[in-house]
N, C-alpha and C positions, 0 to 999 in steps of 0.2 A: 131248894130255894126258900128254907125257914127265915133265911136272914131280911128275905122282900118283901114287902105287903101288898099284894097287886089290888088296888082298890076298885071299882069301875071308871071313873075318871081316869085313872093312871092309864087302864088300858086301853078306855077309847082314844087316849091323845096318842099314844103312839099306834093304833089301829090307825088315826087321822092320818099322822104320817108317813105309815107306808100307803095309805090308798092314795095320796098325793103324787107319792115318788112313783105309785103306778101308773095313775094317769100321763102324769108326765111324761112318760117314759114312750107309752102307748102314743101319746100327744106327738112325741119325737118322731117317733114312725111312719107315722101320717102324713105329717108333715113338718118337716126337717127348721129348726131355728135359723131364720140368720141375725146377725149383730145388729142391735139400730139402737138409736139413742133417743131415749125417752125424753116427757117432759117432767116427768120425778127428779130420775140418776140423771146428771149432766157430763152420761159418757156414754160409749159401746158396752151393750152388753148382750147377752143371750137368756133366755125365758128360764136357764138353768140357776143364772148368774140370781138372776131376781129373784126366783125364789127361794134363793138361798139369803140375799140379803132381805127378802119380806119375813123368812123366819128368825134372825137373828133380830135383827128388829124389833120383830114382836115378843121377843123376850126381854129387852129390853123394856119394852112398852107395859108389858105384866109387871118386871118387877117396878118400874115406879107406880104402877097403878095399884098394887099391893101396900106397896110404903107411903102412898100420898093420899089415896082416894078411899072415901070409905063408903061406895055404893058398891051394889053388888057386881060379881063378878060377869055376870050374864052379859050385861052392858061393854064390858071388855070384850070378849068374846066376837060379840059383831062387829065392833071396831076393828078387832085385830081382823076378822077374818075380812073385813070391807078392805081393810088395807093391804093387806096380801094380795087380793083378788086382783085391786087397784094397778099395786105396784106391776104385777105379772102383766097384766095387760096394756096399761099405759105408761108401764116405767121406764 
């Protein structure tokens, strides 16, 4: 792996992501999703559904935040994660 530069941010975001996909997952077991339609998405979806559009989303939301805003990224960060949280539960 000479070709990669694994920084600590590089590895704690996708550490994030698989302890996501773990909870979740663990989440699923417990207690099983069904379809509902939030007041975010204005359709059916399921907890897998959402979290997948809370993290497309938020990459979405980084790069304009990258290319428009020039505070720091910390402030992103809680936004993105406020909105994720958001969307999974009330989306």
């Amino acid at each position: 792996m000479q070709w990669m530069l694994w920084t600590l941010p590089t590895a704690a975001f996708f550490i994030g992501i698989v302890a996501i996909l773990i909870v979740m997952t663990i989440w699923q077991f417990i207690q099983p999703t069904r379809e509902r339609r939030g007041w975010i998405i204005p359709m059916r979806t399921t907890r897998g559904d959402r979290l997948f559009i809370g993290l497309l989303s938020s990459a979405y939301l980084t790069a304009l935040w990258v290319a428009l805003v020039p505070l720091t990224s910390w402030i992103l960060l809680v936004l993105v994660v406020l909105w994720i949280v958001g969307l999974i539960l009330f989306g």
